[in-house]
C-alpha positions in Angstrom: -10.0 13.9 -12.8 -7.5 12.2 -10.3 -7.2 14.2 -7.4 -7.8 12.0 -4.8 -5.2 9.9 -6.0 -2.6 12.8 -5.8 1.1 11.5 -4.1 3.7 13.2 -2.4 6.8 14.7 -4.0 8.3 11.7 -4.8 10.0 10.6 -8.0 11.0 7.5 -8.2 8.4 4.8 -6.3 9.1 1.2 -7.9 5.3 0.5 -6.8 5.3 -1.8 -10.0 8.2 -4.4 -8.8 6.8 -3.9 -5.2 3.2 -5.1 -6.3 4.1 -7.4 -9.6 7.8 -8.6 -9.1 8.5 -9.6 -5.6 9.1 -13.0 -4.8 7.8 -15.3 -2.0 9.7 -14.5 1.2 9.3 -16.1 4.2 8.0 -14.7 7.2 10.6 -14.6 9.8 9.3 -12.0 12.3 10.4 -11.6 15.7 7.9 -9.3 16.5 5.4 -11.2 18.8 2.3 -10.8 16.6 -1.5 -12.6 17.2 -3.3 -13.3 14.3 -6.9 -12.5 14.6 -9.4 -13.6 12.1 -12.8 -13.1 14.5 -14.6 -10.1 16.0 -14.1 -12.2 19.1 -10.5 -12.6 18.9 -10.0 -8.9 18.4 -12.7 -8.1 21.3 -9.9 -10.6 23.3 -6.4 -8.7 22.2 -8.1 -5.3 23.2 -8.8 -6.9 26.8 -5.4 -8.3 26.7 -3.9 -4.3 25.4 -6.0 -3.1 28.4 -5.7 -5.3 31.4 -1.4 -5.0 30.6 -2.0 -1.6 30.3 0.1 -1.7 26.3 -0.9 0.2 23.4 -2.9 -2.1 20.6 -1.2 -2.0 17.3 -2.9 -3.7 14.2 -1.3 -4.5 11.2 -3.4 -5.1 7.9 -2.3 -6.9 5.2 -3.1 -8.3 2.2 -1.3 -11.9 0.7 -0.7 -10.3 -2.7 1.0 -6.9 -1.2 4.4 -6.5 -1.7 5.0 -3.9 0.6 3.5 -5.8 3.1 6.6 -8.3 2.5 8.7 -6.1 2.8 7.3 -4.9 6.6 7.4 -8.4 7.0 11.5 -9.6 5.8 12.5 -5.9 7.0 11.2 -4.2 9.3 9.3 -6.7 11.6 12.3 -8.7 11.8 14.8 -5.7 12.9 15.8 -6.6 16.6 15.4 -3.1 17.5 11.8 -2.9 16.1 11.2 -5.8 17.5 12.0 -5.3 21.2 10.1 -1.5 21.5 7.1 -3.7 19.8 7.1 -6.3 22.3 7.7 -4.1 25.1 5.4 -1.1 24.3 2.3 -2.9 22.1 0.4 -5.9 22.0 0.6 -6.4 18.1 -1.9 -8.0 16.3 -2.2 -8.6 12.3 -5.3 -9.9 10.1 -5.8 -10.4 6.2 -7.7 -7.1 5.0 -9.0 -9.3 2.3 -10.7 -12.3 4.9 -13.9 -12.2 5.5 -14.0 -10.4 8.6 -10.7 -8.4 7.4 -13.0 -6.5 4.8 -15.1 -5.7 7.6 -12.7 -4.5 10.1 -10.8 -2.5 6.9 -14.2 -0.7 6.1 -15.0 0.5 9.5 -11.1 1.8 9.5 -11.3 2.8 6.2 -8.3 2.0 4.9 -6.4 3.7 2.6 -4.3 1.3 1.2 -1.7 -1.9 2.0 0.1 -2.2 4.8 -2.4 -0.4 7.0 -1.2 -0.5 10.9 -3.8 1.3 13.0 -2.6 2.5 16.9 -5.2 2.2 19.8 -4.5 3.7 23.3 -4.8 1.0 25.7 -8.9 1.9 26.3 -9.1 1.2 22.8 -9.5 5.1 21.5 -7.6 5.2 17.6 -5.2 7.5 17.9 -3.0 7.3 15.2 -2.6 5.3 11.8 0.4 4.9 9.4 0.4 4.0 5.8 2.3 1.6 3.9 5.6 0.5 3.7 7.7 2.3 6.7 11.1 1.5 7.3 12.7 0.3 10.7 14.2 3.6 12.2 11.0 5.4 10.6 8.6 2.8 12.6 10.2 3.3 15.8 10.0 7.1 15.8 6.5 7.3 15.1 5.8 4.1 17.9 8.0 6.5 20.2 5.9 9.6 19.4 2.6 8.0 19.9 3.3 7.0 23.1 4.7 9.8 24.4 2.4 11.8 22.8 -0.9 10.3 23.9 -0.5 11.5 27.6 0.5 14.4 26.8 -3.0 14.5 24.2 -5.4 13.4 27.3 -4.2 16.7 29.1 -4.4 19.2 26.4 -7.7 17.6 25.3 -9.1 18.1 29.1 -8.2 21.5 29.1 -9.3 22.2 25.8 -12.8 20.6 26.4 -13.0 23.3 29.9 -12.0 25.8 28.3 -8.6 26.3 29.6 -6.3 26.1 26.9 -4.1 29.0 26.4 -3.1 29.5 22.4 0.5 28.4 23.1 -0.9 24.8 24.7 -3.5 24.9 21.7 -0.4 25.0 19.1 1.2 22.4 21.4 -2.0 20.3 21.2 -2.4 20.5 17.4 1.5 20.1 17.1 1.6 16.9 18.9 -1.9 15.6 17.4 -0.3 16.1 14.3 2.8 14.4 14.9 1.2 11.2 16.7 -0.4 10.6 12.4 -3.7 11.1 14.1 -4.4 13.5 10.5 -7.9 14.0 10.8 -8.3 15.2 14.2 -4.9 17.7 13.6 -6.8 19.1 10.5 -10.2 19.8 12.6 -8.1 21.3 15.4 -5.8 23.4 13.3 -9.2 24.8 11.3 -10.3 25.7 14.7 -6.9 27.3 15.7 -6.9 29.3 12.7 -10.3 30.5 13.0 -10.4 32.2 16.3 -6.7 32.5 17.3 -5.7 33.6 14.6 -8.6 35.5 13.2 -8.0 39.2 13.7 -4.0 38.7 13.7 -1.2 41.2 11.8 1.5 39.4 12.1 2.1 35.7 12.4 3.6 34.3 16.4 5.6 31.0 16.0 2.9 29.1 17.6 1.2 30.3 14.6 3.7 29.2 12.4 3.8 25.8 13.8 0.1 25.5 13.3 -0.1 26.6 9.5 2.8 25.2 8.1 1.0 21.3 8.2 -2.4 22.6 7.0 -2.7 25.7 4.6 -2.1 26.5 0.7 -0.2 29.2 -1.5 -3.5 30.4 -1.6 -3.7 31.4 2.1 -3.9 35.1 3.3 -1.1 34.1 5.5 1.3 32.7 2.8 3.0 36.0 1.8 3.6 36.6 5.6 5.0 33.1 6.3 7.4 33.1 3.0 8.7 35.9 4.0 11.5 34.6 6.4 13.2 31.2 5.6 15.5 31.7 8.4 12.6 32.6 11.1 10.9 28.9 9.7 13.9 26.7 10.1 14.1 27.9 13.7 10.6 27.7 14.8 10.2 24.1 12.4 13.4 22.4 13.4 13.9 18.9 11.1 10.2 19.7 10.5 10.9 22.7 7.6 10.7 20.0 4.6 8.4 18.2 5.9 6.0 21.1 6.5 6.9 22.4 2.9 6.4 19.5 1.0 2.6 19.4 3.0 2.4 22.8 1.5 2.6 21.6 -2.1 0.8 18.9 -1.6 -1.8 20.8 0.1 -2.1 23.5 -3.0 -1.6 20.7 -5.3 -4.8 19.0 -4.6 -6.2 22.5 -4.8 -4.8 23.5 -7.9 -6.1 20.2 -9.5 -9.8 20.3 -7.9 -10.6 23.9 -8.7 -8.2 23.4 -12.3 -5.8 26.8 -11.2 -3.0 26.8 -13.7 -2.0 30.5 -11.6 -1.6 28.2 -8.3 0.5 25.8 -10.2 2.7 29.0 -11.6 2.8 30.2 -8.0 4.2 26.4 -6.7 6.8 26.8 -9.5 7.8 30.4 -8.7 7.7 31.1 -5.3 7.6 27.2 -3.6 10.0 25.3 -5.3 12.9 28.3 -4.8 12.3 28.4 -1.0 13.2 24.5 -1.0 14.8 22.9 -3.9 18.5 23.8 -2.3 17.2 21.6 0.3 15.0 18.6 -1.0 16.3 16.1 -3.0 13.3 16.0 -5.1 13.5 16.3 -9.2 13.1 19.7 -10.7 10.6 21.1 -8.4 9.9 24.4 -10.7 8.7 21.5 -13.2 7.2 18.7 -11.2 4.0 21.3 -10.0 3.1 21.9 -14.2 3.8 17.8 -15.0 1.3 16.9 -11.9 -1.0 19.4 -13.0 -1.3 18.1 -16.3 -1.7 14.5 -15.5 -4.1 14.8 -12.6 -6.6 17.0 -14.6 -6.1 14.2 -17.7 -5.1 17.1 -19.9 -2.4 14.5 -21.8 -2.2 16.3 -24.7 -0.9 19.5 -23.0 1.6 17.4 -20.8 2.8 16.0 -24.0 3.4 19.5 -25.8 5.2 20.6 -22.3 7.7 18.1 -21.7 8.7 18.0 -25.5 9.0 22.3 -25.4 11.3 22.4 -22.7 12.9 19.5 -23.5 13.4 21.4 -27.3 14.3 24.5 -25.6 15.7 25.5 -21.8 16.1 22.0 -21.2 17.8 20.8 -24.7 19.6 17.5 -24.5 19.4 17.3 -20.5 18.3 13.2 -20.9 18.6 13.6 -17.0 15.7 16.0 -16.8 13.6 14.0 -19.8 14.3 10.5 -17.8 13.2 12.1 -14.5 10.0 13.7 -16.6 9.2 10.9 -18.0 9.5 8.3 -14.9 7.4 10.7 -12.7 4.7 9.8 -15.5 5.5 6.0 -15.8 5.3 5.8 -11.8 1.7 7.7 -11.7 -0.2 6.3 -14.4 0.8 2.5 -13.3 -2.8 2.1 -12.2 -4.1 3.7 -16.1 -1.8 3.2 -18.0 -2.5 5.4 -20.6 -1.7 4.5 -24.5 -1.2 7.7 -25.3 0.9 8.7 -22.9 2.7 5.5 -23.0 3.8 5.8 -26.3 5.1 9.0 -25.6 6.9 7.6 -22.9 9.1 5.0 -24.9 9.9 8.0 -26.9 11.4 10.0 -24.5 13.3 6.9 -22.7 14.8 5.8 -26.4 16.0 9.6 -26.6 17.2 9.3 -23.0 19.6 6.5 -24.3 20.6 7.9 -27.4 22.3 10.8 -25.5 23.7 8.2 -22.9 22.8 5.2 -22.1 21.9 4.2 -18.7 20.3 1.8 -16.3 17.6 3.4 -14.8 16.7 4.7 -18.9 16.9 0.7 -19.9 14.6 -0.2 -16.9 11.7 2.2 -17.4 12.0 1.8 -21.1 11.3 -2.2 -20.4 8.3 -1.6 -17.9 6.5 1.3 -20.6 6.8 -1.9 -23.0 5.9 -4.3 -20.6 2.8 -2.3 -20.0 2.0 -1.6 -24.1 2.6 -5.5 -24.0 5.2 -5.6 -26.4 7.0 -8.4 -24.4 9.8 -8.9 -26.8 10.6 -5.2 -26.5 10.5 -5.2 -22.7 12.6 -8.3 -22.5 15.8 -6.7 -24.6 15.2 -3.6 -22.7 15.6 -5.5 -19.6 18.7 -7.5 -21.1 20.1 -4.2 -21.5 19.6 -3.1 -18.1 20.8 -6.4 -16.6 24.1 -5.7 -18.9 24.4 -2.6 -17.0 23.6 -3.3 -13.6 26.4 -1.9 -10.9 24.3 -2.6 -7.2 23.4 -5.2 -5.7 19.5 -3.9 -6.1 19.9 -3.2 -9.2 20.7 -6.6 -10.1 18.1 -8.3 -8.2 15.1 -6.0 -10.2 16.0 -7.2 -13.3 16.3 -10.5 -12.1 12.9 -10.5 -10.5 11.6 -9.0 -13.6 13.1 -11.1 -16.2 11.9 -14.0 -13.8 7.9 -13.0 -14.3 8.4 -12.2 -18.3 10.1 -15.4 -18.9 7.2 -17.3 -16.3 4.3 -15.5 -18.3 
């Protein structure tokens, strides 16, 4: 079963041409990092955080990542990330795969490349953010960290007294939560939930601000809390989506560990309405069924589904087959599965026969490329370099024609 390796709702990833296709860029960055490659030299940067009174930030890498690059040519190099950096943080960066890297990335446990890891200037963690994070995205959660961490220190005295009313304890968990400090907002909204909210009728919108980041569609409070769409966009703000798309993810790993087809239907039915006017997200009535599937390695019955609707309430729609089909392609990368590749190349060459298409072409080239059929990849890149309109697009198939043609 894959579970743990369960992703947001996300479609489309390119995690293949970011780890496999990107070229050798030059680091250009105008953020003032130190590079630290000794317990010694990072025992020295966390003086140098303290004594200036700065936030520590830590960037790990690795020199194969592509993401990492792309922090690197886009993000690092933005003036405007580059002057909050410089001002805010000392910022330091190390090769997760060096000797002492592997150490470091063990006792941070890191989840994955780029890992950058946010220490308040007595060197407490108190938030992390993984992989690739663009510019304006950076800056928000720098901004948030910092304002956020004062405001954690008084909460968190109050709290430890005894003090702490249920309106500063939502604040608390609310701000936690938004600094990307996940594990302590998950201990303190388990706490919140089991004596604030324990004997309860109705949910407050403190309440509501607690649950929406950490419960399930299996949750006494769910029917409560889906009750009034209006009520949750006022107390959530530009957090509704957000919160929502934690939800399904949240019953998602559920559904999967304790194998609930009825949680899956209840995603489809009673989720996905509540939100697909408002998320850009493929098909969210079928995504829940598609994950399911894949995650509890039941191939054969993600097979038979996609082909039924496809066959039936979803005859000829190539968009929905192509978007079906690349939300497999893009989560079994790390497997790829015969089985379901096959399948795959099956449903892209139907794609194009309806209408032919770039994004069809590409995928249909990486299923090959993965079955190693490298003839068969080649034309269907040829095909999507014929039909390239963008800029990007263009300089994909040019990266990827660049490795077949190298290998």
């Amino acid at each position: 079963m894959r579970g743990s390796e369960l992703i947001y709702m996300k479609i489309k990833t390119n995690i293949f041409f970011l780890l496999l296709f990107v070229t050798t860029l030059t680091l250009n960055a105008q953020v003032e990092f130190i590079e630290v490659e000794t317990l010694e030299q990072m025992k020295a940067v966390q003086k140098k955080a303290s004594d200036q009174m700065l936030m520590l930030y830590v960037d790990v890498y690795a020199t194969w990542c592509g993401p990492c690059k792309m922090m690197d040519r886009e993000v690092y190099t933005d003036p405007s990330v580059a002057d909050y950096m410089n001002a805010h943080y000392v910022s330091v960066r190390m090769d997760g795969e060096s000797d002492w890297g592997r150490i470091y990335a063990s006792e941070q446990q890191l989840e994955g490349y780029p890992s950058m890891f946010i220490f308040s200037d007595d060197g407490e963690r108190v938030s992390k953010i993984v992989g690739f994070t663009p510019a304006e995205k950076l800056i928000g959660s720098l901004k948030s960290v910092n304002e956020g961490f004062s405001k954690v220190k008084s909460y968190r005295a109050s709290y430890r007294n005894g003090t702490l009313e249920a309106e500063g304890f939502a604040d608390y968990v609310t701000v936690v939560r938004e600094m990307g400090n996940q594990e302590e907002a998950e201990a303190l909204a388990s706490e919140y939930m089991e004596k604030v909210m324990e004997s309860k009728p109705k949910l407050s919108d403190d309440d509501i601000r607690v649950v929406a980041f950490h419960m399930d569609l299996d949750d006494i409070w769910w029917d409560g809390f889906s009750s009034d769409t209006d009520r949750l966009r006022r107390v959530l703000k530009e957090d509704y989506i957000l919160a929502m798309e934690k939800i399904y993810n949240n019953t998602l790993v559920k559904a999967v560990e304790e194998e609930r087809i009825d949680l899956v239907s209840k995603m489809a039915n009673q989720l996905a309405p509540i939100v697909e006017s408002e998320s850009g997200s493929w098909d969210l009535r079928s995504l829940p069924f598609i994950q399911y599937f894949y995650y509890t390695d039941r191939a054969d019955e993600l097979i038979s589904y996609i082909d039924k609707r496809f066959e039936t309430d979803r005859k000829d729609d190539h968009r929905w087959l192509y978007g079906a089909a690349s939300q497999i392609t893009d989560m079994d990368q790390q497997y790829q599965t015969e089985l379901l590749l096959k399948k795959e190349a099956e449903w892209y060459a139907a794609c194009i026969e309806l209408e032919e298409h770039f994004d069809y072409y590409f995928y249909q080239g990486m299923v090959f490329f993965f079955l190693q059929n490298r003839e068969k990849s080649k034309s269907s890149f040829l095909r999507a370099e014929s039909m390239a309109a963008t800029r990007e697009q263009k300089e994909m198939v040019a990266q990827v024609l660049g490795f077949i043609n190298n290998q």
